[in-house]
C-alpha positions in Angstrom: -22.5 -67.4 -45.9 -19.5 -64.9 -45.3 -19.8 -61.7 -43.3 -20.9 -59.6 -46.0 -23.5 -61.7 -47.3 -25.1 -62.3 -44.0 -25.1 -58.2 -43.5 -26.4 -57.8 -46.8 -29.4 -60.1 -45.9 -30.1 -58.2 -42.9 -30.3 -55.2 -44.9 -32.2 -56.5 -47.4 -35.1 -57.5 -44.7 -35.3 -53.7 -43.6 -33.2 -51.6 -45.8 -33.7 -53.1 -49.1 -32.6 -49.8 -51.2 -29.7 -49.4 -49.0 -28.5 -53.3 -49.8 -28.7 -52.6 -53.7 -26.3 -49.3 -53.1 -23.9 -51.2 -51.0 -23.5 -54.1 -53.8 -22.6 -51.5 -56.4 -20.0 -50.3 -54.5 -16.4 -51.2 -55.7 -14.7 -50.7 -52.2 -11.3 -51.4 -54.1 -11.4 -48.5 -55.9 -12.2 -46.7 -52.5 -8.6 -48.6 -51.1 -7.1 -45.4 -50.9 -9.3 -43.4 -48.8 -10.5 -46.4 -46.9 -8.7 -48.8 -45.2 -9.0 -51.7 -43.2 -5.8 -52.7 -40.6 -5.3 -54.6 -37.0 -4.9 -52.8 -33.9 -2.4 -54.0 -31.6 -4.7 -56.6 -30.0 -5.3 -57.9 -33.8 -8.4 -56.3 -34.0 -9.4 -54.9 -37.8 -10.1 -51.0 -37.4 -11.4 -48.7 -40.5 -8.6 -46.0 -41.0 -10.0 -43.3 -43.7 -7.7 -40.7 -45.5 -8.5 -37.0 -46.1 -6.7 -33.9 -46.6 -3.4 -35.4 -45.9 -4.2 -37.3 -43.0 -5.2 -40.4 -41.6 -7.9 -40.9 -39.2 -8.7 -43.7 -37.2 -12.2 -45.1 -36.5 -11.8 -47.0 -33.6 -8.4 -47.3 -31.1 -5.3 -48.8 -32.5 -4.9 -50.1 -29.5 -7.8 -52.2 -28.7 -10.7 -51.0 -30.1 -13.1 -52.8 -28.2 -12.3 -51.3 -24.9 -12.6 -48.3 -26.3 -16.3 -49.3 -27.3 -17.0 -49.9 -23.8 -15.4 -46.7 -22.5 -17.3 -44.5 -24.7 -20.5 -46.5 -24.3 -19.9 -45.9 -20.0 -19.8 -42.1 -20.6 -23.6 -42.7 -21.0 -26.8 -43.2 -19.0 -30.2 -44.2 -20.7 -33.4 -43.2 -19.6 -36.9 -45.0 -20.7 -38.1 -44.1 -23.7 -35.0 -42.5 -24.5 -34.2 -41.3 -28.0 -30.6 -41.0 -29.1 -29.2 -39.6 -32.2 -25.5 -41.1 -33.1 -23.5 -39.2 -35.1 -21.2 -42.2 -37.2 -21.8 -46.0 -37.5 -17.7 -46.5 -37.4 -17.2 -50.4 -37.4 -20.0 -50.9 -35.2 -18.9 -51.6 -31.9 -19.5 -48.4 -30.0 -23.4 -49.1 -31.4 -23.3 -52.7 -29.9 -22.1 -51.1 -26.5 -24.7 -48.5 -26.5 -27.2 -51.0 -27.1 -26.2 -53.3 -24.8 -27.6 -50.4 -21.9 -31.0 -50.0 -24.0 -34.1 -51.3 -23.2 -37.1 -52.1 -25.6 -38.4 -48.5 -24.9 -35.0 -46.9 -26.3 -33.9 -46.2 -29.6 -30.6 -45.4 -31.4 -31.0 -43.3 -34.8 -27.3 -43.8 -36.0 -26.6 -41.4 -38.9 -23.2 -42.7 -41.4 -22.5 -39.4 -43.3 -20.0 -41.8 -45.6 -21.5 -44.9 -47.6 -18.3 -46.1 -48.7 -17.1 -46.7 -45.3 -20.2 -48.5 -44.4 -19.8 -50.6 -46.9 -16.4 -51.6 -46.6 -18.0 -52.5 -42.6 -20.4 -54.6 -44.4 -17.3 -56.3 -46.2 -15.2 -56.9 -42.9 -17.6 -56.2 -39.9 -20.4 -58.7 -38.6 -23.1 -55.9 -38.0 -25.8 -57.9 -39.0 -27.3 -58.0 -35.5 -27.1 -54.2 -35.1 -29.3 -53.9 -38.9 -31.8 -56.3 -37.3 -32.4 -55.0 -34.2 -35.9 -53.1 -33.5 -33.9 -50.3 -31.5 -31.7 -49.3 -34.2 -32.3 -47.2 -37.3 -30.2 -46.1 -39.7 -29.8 -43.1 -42.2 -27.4 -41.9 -44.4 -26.6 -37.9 -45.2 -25.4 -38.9 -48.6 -28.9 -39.6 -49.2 -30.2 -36.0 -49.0 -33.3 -35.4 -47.4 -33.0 -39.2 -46.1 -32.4 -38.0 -42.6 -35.0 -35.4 -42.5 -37.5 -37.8 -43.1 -36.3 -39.9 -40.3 -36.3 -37.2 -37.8 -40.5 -36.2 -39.1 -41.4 -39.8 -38.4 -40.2 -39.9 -35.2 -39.9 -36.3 -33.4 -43.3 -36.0 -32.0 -43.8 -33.2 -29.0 -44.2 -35.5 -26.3 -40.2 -37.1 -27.1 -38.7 -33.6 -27.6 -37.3 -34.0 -23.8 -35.8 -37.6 -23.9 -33.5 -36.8 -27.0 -29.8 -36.7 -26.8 -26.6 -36.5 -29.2 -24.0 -38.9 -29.1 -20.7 -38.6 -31.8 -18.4 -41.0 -32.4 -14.9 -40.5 -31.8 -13.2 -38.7 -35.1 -16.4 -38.3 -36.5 -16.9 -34.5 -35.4 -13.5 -33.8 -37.1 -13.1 -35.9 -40.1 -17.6 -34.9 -41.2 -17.6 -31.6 -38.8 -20.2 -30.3 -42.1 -22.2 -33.5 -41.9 -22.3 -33.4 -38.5 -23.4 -29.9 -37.8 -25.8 -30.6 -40.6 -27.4 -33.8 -39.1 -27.4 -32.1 -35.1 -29.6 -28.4 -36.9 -32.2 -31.0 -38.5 -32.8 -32.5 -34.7 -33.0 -28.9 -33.7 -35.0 -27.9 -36.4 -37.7 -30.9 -35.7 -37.9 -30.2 -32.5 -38.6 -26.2 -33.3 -41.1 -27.6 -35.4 -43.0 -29.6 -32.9 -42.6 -26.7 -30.8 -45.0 -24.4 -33.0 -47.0 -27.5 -34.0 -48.0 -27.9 -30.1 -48.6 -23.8 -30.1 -50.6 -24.0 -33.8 -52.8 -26.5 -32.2 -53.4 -25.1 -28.6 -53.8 -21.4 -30.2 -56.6 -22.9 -32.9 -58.0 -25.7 -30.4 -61.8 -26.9 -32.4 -61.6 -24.6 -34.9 -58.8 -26.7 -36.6 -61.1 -29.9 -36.5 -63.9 -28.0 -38.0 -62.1 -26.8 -40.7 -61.1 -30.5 -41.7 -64.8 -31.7 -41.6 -65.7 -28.9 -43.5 -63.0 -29.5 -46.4 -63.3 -33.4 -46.3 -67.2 -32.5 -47.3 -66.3 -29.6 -49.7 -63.8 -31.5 -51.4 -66.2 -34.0 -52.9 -67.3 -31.6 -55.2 -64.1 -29.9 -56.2 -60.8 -30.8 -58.0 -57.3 -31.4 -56.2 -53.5 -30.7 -57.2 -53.5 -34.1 -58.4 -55.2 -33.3 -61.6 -53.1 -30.3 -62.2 -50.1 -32.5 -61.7 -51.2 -34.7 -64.4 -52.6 -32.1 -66.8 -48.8 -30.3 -66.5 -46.9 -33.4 -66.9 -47.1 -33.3 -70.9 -45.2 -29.9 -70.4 -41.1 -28.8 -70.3 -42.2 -27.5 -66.7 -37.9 -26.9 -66.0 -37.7 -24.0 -68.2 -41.6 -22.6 -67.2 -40.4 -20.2 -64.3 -42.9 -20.1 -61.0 -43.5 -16.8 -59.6 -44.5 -17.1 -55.8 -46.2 -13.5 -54.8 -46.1 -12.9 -51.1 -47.1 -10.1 -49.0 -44.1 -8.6 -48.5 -43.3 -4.6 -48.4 -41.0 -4.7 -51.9 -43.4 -5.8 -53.6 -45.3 -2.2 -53.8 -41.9 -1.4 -55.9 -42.2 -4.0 -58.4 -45.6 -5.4 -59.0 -46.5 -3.2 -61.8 -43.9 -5.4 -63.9 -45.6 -8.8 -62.8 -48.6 -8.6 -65.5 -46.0 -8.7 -68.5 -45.4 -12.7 -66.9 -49.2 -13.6 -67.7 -49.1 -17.1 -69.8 -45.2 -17.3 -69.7 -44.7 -17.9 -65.7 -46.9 -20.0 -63.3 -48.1 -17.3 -60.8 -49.1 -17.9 -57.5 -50.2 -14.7 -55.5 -50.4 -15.7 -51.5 -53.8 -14.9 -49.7 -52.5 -11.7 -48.2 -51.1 -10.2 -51.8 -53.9 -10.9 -53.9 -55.4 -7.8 -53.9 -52.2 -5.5 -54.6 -51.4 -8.2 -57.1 -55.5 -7.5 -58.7 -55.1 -3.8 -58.3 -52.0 -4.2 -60.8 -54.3 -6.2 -63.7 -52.8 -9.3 -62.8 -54.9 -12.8 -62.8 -52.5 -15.2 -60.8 -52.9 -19.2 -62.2 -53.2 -20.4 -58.4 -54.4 -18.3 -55.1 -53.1 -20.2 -52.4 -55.2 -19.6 -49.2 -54.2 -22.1 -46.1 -53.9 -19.4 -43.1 -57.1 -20.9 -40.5 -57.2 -17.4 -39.4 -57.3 -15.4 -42.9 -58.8 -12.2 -42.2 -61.3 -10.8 -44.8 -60.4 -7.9 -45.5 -57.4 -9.8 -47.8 -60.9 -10.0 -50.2 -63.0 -7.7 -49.4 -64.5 -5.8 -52.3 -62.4 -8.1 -54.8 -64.0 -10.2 -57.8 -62.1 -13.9 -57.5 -65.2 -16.3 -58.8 -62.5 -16.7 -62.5 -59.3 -17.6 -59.9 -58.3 -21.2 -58.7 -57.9 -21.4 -55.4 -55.0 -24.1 -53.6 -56.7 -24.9 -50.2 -55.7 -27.5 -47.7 -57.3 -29.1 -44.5 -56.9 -25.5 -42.2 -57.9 -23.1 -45.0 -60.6 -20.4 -43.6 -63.9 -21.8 -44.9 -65.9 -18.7 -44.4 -63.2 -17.5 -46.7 -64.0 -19.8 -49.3 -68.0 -20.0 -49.2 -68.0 -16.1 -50.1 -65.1 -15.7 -52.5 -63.8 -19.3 -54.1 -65.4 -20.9 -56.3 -62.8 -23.2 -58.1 -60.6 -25.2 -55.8 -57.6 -27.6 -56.1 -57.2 -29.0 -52.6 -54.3 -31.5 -51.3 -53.0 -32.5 -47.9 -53.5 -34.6 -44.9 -57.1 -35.0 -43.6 -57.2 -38.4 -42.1 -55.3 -41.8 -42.8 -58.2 -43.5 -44.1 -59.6 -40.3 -45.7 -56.7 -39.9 -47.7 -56.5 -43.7 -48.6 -60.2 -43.6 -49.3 -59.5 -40.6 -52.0 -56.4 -42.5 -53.6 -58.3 -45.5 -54.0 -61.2 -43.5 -55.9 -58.7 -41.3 -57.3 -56.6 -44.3 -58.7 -53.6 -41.9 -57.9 -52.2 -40.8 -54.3 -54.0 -37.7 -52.7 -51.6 -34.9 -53.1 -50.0 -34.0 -49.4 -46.5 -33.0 -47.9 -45.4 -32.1 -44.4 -47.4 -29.0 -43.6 -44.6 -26.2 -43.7 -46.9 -23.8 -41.6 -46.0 -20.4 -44.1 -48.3 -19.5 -47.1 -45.2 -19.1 -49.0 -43.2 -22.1 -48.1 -46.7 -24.5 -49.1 -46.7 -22.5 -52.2 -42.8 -23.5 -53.0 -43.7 -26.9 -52.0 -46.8 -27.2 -54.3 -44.9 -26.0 -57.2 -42.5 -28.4 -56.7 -45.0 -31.2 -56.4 -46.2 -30.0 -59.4 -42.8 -30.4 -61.9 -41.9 -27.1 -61.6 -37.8 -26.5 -61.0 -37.3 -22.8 -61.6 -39.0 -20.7 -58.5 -39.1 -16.8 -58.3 -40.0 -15.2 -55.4 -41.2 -11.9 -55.2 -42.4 -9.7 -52.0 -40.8 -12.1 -49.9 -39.1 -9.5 -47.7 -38.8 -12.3 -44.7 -38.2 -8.6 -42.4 -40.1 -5.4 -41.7 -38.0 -3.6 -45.0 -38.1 0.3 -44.5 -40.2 -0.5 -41.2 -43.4 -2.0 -42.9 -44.3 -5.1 -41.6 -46.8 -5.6 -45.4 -47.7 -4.6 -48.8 -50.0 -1.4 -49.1 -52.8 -3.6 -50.4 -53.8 -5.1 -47.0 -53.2 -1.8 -45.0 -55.0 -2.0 -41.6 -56.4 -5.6 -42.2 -53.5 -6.8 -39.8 -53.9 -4.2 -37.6 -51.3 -0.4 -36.7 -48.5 -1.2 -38.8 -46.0 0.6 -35.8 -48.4 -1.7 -33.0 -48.1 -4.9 -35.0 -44.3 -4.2 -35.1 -43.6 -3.9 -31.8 -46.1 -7.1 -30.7 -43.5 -9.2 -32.5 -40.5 -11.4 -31.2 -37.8 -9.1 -32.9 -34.4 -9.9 -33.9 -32.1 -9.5 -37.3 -31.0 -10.4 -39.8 -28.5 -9.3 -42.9 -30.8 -7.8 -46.0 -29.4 -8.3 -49.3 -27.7 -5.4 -49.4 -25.3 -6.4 -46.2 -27.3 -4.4 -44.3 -28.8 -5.5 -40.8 -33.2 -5.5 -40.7 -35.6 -6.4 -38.4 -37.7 -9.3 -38.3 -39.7 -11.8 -36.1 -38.8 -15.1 -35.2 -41.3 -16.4 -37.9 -40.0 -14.8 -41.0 -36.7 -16.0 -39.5 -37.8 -19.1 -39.3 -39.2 -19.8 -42.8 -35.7 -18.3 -44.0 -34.3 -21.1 -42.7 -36.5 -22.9 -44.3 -35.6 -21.9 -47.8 -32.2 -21.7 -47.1 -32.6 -25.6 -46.1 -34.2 -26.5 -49.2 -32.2 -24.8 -51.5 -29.1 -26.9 -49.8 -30.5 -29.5 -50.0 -32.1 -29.7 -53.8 -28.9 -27.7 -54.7 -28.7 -28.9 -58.5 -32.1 -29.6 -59.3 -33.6 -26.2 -58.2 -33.1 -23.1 -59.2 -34.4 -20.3 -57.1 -34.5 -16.3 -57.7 -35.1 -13.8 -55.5 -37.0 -10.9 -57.1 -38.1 -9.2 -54.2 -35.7 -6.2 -54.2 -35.5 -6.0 -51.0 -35.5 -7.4 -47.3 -33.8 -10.7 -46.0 -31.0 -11.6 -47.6 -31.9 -15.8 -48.4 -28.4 -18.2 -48.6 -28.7 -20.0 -51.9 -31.1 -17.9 -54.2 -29.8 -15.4 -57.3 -30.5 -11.9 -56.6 -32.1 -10.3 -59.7 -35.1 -7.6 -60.4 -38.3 -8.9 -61.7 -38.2 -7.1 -65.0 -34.6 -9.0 -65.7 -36.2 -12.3 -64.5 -39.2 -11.7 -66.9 -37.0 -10.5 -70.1 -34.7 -13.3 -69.4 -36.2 -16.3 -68.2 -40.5 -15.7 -69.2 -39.6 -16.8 -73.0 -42.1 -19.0 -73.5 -45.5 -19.6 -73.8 -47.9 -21.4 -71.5 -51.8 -20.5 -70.3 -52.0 -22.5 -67.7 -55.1 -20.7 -66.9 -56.6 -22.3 -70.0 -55.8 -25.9 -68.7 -57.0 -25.5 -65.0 -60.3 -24.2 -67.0 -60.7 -27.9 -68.6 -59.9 -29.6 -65.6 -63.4 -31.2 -64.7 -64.0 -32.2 -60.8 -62.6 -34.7 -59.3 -65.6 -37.3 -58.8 -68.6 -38.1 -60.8 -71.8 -37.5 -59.2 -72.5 -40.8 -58.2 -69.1 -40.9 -56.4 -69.7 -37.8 -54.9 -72.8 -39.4 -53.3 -70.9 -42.5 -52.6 -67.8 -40.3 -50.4 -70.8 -38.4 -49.0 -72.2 -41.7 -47.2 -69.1 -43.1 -46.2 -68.2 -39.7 -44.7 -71.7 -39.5 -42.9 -70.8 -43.3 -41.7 -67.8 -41.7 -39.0 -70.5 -40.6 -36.9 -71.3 -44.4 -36.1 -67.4 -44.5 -35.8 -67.2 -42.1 -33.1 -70.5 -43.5 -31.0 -68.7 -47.0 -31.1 -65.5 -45.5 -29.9 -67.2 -43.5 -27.3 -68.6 -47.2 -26.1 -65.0 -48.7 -26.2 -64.0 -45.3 -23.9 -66.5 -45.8 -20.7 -65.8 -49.2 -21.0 -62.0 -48.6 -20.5 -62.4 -45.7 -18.4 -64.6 -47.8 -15.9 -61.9 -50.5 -15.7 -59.5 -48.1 -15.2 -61.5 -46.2 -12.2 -62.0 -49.4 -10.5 -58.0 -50.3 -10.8 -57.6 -46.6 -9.4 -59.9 -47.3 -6.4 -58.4 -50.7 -5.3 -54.4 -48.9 -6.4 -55.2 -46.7 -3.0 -56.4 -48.8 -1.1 -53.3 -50.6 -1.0 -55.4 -54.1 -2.2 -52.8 -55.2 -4.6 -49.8 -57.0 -4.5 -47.0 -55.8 -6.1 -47.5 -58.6 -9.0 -51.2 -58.2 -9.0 -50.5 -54.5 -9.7 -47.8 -55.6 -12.6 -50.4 -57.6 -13.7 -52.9 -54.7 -14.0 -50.7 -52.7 -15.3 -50.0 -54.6 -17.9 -54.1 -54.9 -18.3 -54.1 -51.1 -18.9 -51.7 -50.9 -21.6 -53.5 -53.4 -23.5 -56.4 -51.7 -23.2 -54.9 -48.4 -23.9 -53.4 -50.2 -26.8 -56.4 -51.3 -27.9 -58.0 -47.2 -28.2 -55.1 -46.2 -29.8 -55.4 -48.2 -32.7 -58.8 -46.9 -33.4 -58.6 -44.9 -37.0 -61.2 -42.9 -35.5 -58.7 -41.6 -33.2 -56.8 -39.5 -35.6 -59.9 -36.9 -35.7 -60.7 -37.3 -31.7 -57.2 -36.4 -30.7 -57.6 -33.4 -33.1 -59.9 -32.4 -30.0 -57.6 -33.5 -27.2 -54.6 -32.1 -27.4 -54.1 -30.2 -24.5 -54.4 -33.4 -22.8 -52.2 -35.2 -25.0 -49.4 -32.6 -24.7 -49.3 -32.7 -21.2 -49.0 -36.1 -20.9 -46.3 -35.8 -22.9 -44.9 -33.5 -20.1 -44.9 -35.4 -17.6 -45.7 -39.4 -18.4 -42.1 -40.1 -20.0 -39.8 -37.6 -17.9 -41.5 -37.7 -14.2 -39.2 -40.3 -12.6 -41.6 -40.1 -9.1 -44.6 -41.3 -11.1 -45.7 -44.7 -9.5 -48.3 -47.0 -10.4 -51.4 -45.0 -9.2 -49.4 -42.2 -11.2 -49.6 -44.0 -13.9 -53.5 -44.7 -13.9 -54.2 -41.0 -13.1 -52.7 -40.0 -16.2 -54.1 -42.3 -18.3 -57.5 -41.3 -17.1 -56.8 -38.1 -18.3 -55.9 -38.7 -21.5 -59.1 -41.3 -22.0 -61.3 -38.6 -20.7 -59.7 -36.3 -22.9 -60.7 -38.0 -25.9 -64.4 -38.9 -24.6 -64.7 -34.9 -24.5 -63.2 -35.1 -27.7 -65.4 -37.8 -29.0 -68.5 -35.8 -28.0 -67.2 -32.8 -29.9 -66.1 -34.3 -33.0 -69.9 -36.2 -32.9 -71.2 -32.8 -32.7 -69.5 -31.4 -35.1 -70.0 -33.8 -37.7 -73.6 -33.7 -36.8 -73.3 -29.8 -37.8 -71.0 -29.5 -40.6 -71.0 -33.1 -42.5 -75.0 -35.2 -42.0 -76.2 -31.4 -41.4 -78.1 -30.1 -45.1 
């Protein structure tokens, strides 16, 4: 075989969609953007044209010096994770790699397909597509790197990340490139208020799981609205998102006239101002774990569906829900357990963390491409930081202000407002996803007021319902049809299999002592200098396999749910403390394993209480 048929074999083994792209390809007709020529040594170097000029990949001199130099500006740590901004012919890759080890890995992102192909036409790269410590993504492929950087940006790796860019590459894709480096950040801001979300929350975010994976036995999910919809011209159905916001107290009384031509979906913290105006919304979404009640108090919602996900309020939903569509991530063999029953996948996307951006998300999951937000002021508009409707539930408005992180932002007027760091943040958010879906969405702001969102049409909700509401659909009439999920019998059948993870967690809490006991006794004879230094590699090498060996318990996935103080800080210190020697080591693995056997007793008392309980 030649050099592009051995690339494209490579990439068929691991990147079989990107082979069938890189075959259609006509890199001819790309001749003059992209060119192949020697350097001086008689090396081939990719030289691509834009804007006038030509740009050089590698050095016209000899490129693979040049490989070397840039690859010596660089020092790897273990467990290292390092972004690469440009694939280029390859060689600065091969250099970088050569200075990896097995606990490394290079994420190399090509923002231009046609010059990766014409590499795979005149570059052997087919080592670099098979090795373990590379992984490649492509901007041209939208959301392609984003899903990349959510598979692999966990908490504990946010400090051994760094950005490398190829020569050229910062100039000739300086959009890509900026693009590519604010995903990292954004991932790791992410993980950032993950780790906070889960240290703030602690057990109550397990208990609300155990308490939906029961409840949802016996109620329907997004899955079934998905299909019932699919029959439907969803594009030119508009979706009216209701959040919380101060503006909408100036244009809710025009939101009833969209009843039956619009999908409404009123937030947790608007649904009463949006049941004071006569309006019935087709979906109240409700995922905050820490919804007050005074969103509900006094209100009659036994006719509305409800949207609930694993860290919905429960005692939320016992007193004031009593249809439900549920989606999202419980556990991986919960959710695999549904599909199979199901015969379809279990609805669930990355948790966004906002009311709002989940309800965006679940409309989008459900067809629907034209979205309308209204109260979503994303900034404390006229100095309120909420709607009139939940006045005092969130405490002094002036108080709550003032407790915030505060900085600003430009309203849609040009003006500058206040707002916290959160409502900044989800702003980013929609900004990123209107980029990114830019062609297939279309997105309105109705709010009339507050932050000023890159990307959206600015219009008032009485235009967007004479113009876009034209016709008719009671979705409130299908969601009415929709029967539950499972049959009785299968109801009783995921009730016994769900009671069944209490033997899971006794057997795991066996496997523990019995690791943790090893482990002590490796401790003991660690200080008291018994060991050799190859005994102690040995060992060593003992304890990962039996850490190994815990980790791949699917019962782990809830017990960690319980641990995750202790699995934060090991993420701390375990990768990044270059002092920490072999007792080290063992000390913080003791910790972890006793994390989870105070997790393992938890979780078995809590599914004692919520699930085999009544």
């Amino acid at each position: 075989m030649g050099i592009f048929e051995d690339n494209i074999a490579a990439l068929e083994k691991k990147y079989g969609y990107l082979a069938k792209k890189i075959k259609i390809i006509d890199i001819d007709n790309a001749g003059d953007r992209i060119r192949v020529e020697q350097a001086s040594n008689g090396m081939e170097i990719l030289r691509v044209l834009r804007d006038g000029r030509s740009w050089r990949l590698n050095s016209r001199w000899n490129p693979q010096i040049a490989a070397e130099v840039y690859a010596k500006r660089y020092t790897m740590r273990l467990y290292g994770i390092y972004f690469v901004f440009g694939f280029s012919d390859g060689r600065c890759v091969r250099e970088l790699l050569k200075k990896c080890d097995d606990t490394n890995l290079l994420v190399v992102c090509e923002p231009d397909l046609e010059v990766f192909a014409a590499v795979c036409h005149h570059f052997a790269i087919h080592d670099l597509v098979e090795d373990k410590r590379v992984l490649l993504c492509f901007t041209d492929q939208k959301a392609e790197p984003d899903v990349v950087l959510k598979q692999l940006l966990g908490y504990t790796r946010i400090k051994l990340i760094d950005f490398y860019i190829l020569p050229a590459y910062d100039v000739l894709y300086h959009n890509d490139c900026e693009r590519f480096m604010d995903s990292v950040i954004e991932q790791i801001r992410n993980q950032t208020v993950i780790r906070a979300t889960h240290l703030n929350f602690d057990r109550l975010m397990p208990q609300h799981m155990l308490f939906h994976m029961k409840n949802m036995i016996s109620h329907g999910n997004l899955g079934q609205l998905k299909q019932a919809l699919s029959g439907y011209n969803l594009r030119e159905i508009p979706v009216i998102i209701v959040a919380a916001g101060p503006s909408l107290d100036k244009n809710i009384h025009f939101l009833k006239r969209a009843q039956r031509k619009a999908f409404i979906i009123a937030m947790d913290a608007s649904i009463r101002t949006v049941v004071q105006a006569g309006v019935r919304p087709d979906l109240l979404c409700c995922v905050d774990p820490n919804c007050p009640e005074r969103f509900f108090d006094g209100l009659d919602l036994q006719d509305i569906f409800w949207v609930c996900m694993q860290l919905s309020n429960p005692g939320i939903l016992k007193k004031y829900a009593k249809h439900i569509f549920y989606y999202g991530h419980y556990c991986t063999e919960w959710n695999a357990m549904l599909g199979e029953e199901l015969g379809y996948s279990f609805p669930d996307w990355s948790s966004t963390g906002s009311v709002s951006t989940e309800a965006f998300m679940l409309a989008l999951y459900l067809g629907f491409r034209k979205l309308v937000l209204v109260g979503q002021d994303l900034a404390f508009t006229g100095g309120v930081s909420h709607t009139r409707g939940i006045e005092g539930a969130l405490g002094d408005n002036d108080e709550y202000i003032r407790g915030r992180f505060i900085v600003e932002v430009e309203g849609i007027n040009g003006e500058l407002l206040e707002t916290d760091f959160q409502m900044w943040y989800y702003k980013q958010w929609f900004e990123k996803v209107i980029r990114v879906n830019q062609g297939a969405i279309r997105v309105i702001d109705a709010t009339e007021g507050g932050a000023k969102i890159e990307g959206a049409e600015l219009q008032r909700l009485e235009e967007v319902i004479e113009t876009e509401c034209n016709e008719t659909l009671d979705i409130y009439e299908i969601e009415k049809k929709l029967p539950q999920a499972f049959s009785p019998e299968k109801q009783q059948e995921l009730m016994r299999k769900l009671r069944k993870t209490r033997k899971s967690v006794a057997d795991f809490e066996e496997l523990l002592e019995k690791t943790i006991a090893g482990q002590e006794k490796l401790q003991a004879s660690l200080k008291d200098g018994r060991t050799t230094p190859q005994q102690t590699a040995r060992l060593l090498r003992e304890m990962s396999e039996q850490n190994d060996k815990v980790m791949k318990e699917p019962i782990l996935e809830l017990v960690s749910m319980y641990a995750q103080k202790e699995e934060y800080e090991m993420g701390d210190t375990i990768y990044t403390d270059e002092n920490l020697d072999a007792s080290g080591l063992v000390e913080k693995s003791l910790t972890l394993l006793k994390g989870y056997r105070r997790g393992s007793e938890l979780l078995g008392e809590d599914i004692e209480e919520i699930i085999i309980k009544n």
